[in-house]
C-alpha positions in Angstrom: -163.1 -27.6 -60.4 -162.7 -24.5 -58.2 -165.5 -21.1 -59.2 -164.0 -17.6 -58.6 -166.2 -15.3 -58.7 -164.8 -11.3 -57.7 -167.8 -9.5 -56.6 -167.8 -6.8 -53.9 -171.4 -6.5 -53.4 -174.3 -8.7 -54.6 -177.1 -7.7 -57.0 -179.3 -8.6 -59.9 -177.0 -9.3 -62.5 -174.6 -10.9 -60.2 -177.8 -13.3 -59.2 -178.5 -14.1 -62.9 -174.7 -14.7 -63.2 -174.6 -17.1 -60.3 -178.3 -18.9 -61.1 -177.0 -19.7 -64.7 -173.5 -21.3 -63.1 -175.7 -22.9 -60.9 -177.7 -24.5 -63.0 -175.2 -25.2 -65.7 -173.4 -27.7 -62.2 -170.6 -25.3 -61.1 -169.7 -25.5 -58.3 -170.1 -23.5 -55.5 -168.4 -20.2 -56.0 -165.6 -18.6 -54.2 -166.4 -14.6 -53.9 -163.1 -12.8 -54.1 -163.2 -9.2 -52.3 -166.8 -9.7 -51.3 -168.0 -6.9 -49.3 -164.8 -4.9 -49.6 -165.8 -0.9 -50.5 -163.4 1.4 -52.7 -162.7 4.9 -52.5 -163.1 4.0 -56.7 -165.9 1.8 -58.4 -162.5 1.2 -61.1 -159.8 0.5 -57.5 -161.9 -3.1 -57.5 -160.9 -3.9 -61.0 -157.4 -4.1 -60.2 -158.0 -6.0 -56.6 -159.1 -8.7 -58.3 -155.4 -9.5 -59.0 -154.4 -9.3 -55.3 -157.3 -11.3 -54.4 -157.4 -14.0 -56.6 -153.2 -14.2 -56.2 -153.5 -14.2 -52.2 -156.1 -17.2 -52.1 -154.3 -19.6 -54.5 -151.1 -19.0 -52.8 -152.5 -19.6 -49.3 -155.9 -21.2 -49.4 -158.0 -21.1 -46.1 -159.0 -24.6 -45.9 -155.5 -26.0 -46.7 -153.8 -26.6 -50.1 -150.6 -25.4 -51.8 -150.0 -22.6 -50.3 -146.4 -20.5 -50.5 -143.5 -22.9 -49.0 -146.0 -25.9 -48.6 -146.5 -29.5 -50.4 -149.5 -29.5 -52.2 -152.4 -31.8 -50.4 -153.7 -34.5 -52.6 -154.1 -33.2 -56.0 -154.6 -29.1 -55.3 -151.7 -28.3 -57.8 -153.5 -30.1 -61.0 -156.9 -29.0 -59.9 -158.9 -27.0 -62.4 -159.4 -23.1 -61.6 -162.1 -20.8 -63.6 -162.2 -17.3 -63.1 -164.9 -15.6 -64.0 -166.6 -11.6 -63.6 -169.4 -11.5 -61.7 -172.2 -9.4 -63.4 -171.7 -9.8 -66.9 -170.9 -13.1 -67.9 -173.5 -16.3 -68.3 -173.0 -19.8 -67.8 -174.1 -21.5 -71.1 -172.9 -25.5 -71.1 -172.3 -27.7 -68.1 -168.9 -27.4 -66.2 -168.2 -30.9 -67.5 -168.3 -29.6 -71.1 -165.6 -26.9 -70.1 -163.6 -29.6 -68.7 -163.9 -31.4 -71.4 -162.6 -29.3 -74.3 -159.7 -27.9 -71.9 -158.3 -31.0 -71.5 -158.3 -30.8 -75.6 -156.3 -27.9 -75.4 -154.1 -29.6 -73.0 -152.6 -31.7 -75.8 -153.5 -30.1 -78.7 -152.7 -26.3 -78.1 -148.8 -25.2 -77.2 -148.8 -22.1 -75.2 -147.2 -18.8 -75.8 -144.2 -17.8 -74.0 -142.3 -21.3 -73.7 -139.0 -21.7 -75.2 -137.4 -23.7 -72.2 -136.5 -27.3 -73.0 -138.3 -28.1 -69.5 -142.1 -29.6 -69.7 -144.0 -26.4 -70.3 -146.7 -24.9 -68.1 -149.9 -26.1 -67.9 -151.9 -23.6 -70.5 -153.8 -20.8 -68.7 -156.4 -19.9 -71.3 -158.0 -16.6 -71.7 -161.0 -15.1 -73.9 -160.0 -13.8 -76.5 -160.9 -10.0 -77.5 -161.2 -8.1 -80.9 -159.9 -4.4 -79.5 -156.5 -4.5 -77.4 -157.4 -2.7 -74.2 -156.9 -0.6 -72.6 -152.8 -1.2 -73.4 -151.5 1.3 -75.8 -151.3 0.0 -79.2 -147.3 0.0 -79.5 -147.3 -2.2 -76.7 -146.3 -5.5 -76.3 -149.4 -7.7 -75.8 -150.7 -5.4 -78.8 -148.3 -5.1 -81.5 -147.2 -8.3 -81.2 -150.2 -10.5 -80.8 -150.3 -13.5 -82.7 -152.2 -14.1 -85.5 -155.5 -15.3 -84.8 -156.3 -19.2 -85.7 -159.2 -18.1 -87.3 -159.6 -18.1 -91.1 -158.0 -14.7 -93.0 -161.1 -14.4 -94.6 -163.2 -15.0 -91.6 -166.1 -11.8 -92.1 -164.9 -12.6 -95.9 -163.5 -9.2 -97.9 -164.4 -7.1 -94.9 -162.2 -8.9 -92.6 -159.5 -6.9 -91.5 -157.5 -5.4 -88.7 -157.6 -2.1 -89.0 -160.2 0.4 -88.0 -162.7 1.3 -91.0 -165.6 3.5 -90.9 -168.9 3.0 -88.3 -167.6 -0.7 -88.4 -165.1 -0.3 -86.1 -163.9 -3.3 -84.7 -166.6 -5.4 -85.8 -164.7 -7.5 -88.9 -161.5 -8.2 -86.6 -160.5 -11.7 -85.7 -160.5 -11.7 -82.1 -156.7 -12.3 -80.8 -156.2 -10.1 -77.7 -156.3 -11.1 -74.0 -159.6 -10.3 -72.1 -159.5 -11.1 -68.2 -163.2 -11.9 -67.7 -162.9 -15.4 -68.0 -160.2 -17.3 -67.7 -158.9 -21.3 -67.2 -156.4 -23.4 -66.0 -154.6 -25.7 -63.6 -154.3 -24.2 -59.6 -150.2 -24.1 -59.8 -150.1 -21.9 -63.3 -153.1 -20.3 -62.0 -151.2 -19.2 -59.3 -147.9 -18.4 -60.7 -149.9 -16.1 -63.8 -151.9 -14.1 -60.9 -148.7 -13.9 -58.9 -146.9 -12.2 -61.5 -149.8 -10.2 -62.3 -150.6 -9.0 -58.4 -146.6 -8.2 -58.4 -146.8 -6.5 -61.0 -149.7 -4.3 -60.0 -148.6 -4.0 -56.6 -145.0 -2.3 -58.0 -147.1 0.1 -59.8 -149.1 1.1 -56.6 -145.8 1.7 -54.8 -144.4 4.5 -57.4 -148.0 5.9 -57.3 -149.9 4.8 -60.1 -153.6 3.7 -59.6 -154.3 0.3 -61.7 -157.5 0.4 -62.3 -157.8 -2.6 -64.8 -156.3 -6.2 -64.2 -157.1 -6.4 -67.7 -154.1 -4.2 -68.3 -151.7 -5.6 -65.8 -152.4 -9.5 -67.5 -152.1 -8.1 -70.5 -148.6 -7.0 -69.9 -147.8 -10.3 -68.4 -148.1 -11.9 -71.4 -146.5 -8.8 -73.4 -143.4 -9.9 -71.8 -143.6 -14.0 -73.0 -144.4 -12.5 -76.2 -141.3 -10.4 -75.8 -139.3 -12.9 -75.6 -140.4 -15.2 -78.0 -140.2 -12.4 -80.5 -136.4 -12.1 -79.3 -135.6 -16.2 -79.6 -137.0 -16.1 -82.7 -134.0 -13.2 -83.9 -132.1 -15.3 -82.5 -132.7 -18.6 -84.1 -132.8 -17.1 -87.6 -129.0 -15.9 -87.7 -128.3 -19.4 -85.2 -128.2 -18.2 -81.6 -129.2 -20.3 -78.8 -132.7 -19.3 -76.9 -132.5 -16.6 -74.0 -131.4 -19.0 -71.1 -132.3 -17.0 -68.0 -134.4 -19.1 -66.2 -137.7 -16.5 -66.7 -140.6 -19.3 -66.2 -143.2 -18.4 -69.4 -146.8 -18.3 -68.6 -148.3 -20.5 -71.0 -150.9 -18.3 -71.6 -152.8 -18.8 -74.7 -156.1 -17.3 -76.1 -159.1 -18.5 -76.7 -159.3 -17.8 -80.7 -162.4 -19.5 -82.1 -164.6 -19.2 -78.9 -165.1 -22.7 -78.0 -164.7 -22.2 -73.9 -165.4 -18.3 -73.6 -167.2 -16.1 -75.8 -166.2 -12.5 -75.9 -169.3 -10.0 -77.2 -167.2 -6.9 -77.4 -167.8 -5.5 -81.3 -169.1 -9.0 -81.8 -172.8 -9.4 -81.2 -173.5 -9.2 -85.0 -171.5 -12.7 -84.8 -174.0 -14.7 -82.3 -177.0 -16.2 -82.7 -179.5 -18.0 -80.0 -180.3 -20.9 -82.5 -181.8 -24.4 -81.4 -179.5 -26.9 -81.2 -179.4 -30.5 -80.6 -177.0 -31.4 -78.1 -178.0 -35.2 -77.7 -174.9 -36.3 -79.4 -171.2 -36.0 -79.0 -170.2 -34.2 -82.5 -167.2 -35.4 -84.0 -166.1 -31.9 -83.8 -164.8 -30.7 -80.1 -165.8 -27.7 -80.3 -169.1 -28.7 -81.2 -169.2 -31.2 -78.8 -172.4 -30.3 -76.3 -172.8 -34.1 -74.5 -173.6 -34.0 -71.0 -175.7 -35.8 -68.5 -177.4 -32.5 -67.3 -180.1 -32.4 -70.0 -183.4 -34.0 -69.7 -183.6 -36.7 -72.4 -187.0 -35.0 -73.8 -185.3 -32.0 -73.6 -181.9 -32.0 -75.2 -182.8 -32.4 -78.9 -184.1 -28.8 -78.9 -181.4 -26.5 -76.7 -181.6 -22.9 -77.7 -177.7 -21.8 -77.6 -175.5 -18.8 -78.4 -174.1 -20.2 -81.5 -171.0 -17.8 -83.3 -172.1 -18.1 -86.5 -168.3 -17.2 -87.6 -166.4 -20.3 -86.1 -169.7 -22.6 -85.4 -168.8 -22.9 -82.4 -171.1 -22.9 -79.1 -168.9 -21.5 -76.1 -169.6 -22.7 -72.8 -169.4 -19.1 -71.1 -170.6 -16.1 -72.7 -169.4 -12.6 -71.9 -171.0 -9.2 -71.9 -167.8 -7.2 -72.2 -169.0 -4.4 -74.1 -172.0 -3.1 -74.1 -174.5 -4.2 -71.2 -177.8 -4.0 -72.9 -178.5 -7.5 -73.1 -178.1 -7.6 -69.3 -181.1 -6.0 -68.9 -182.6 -4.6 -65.4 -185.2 -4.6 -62.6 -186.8 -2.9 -65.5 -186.0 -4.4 -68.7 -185.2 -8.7 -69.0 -182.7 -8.2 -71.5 -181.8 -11.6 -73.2 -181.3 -13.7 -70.0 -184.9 -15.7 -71.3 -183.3 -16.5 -74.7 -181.0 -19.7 -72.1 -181.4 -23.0 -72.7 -183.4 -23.1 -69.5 -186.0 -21.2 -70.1 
């Protein structure tokens, strides 16, 4: 398992970030753009594409770098992105592991209509607001539905925006880049894209200031063309056939690897759990040799009370209260380890 972490400068919450990865047996992180400045605070958001792109094409300490065989296993090693001031390590990296390798055979990816073995899935978290794309957009009109229930929030669920509840009673279903999972080579080929992408749009003098935007529209164009085989299969037309390699790049629905808080902190709840044994369920499944004996029957975990399920990351995409500051603690002593 590889950690990257992009973080231009170090601080507190990037020191809560890291203790909580840390202790929850990540590995050691690698810092993409680390002490790189910006004319803009927003300029690093969309470096983080170039940087994460550049490093898992051509790795300093060997690897699969561009027009290289792969060393020993590099291509099928696990790769976790991850923002580094507002996201917390929740359940031990071998957790995480764990229930990816459940989407690895249980979950086909978006974007794959080839008769080749699909991509290794490159899973995402998955957000309620589509952001900051424009609505009529690809990767926001044609979303797909999310796996959650239709009557998730019960008869307020819905998807449009009502009232002072905004976005609360959506079913998350569109990409956030804060967190995200998968195998080095479709790691590689989705930042690729992405950094390509971005570095087009740079060239004819537009600023990207979000790599949330530029993956976004990566996966806008696999859902493109799905929506385009599926025309075609319904009056009998073979599948586009123009070698375009999908992404495999799936959401993260019910919140079982990253949760999102973005209009959804009315949906979690620190509640004690007991983690001592592996739950039938895998979502639910919390196992792992890092807990004390005395202490795992009594685990205090963000639980979403909506799915059940107890993510391994959680994310402070919206607002940063819970954070907190040299001032304030914020939530950080409601973890496990404290």
């Amino acid at each position: 398992l590889h950690l990257f972490i992009p973080v231009n400068q170090p601080g507190l919450l990037f020191c809560k970030s890291l203790a909580s990865a840390i202790i929850n047996t990540y590995p050691p992180p690698i810092l993409i753009n680390f002490n790189t400045t910006y004319a803009k605070p927003k300029l690093a958001h969309g470096a983080k594409l170039a940087g994460m792109a550049e490093y898992l094409r051509n790795p300093p300490h060997g690897g699969p770098g561009v027009g290289k065989q792969p060393t020993g296993n590099w291509e099928t090693d696990l790769v976790l992105f991850a923002d580094g001031f507002d996201i917390w390590y929740q359940l031990p990296a071998d957790v995480l592991i764990r229930r990816y390798a459940h989407f690895r055979t249980n979950v086909k990816g978006s974007g794959w209509t080839s008769s080749a073995p699909a991509p290794a899935p490159v899973i995402f978290g998955a957000d309620k607001q589509c952001w900051p794309n424009k609505s009529d957009s690809p990767p926001c009109k044609l979303a797909p539905e999310s796996t959650l229930p239709k009557d998730a929030y019960g008869v307020d669920t819905t998807d449009k925006v009502i009232g002072d509840s905004g976005y609360k009673k959506f079913r998350p279903r569109f990409l956030n880049s804060g967190t995200v999972f998968g195998e080095w080579g479709s790691m590689r080929e989705v930042y690729g894209k992405a950094a390509n992408k971005a570095a087009d749009r740079v060239k004819a003098g537009t600023e990207v200031l979000s790599d949330q935007g530029v993956l976004a529209d990566v996966w806008g164009e696999d859902l493109e063309r799905d929506e385009l085989n599926q025309k075609l299969a319904a009056i009998g037309e073979d599948s586009v056939r123009d070698n375009v390699r999908g992404m495999g790049m799936i959401m993260d629905y019910e919140s079982r690897l990253f949760q999102t808080m973005t209009h959804s902190h009315d949906d979690v709840k620190w509640n004690m759990v007991n983690a001592t044994p592996a739950a039938a369920d895998w979502g639910f499944d919390l196992s792992s040799n890092l807990y004390p004996a005395p202490l795992a029957p009594a685990l205090q975990l963000a639980t979403n009370l909506v799915t059940n399920n107890i993510a391994t990351l959680v994310h402070f995409n919206g607002p940063k209260f819970p954070l907190g500051s040299e001032e304030e603690p914020g939530w950080f002593g409601r973890m496990w380890w404290f």
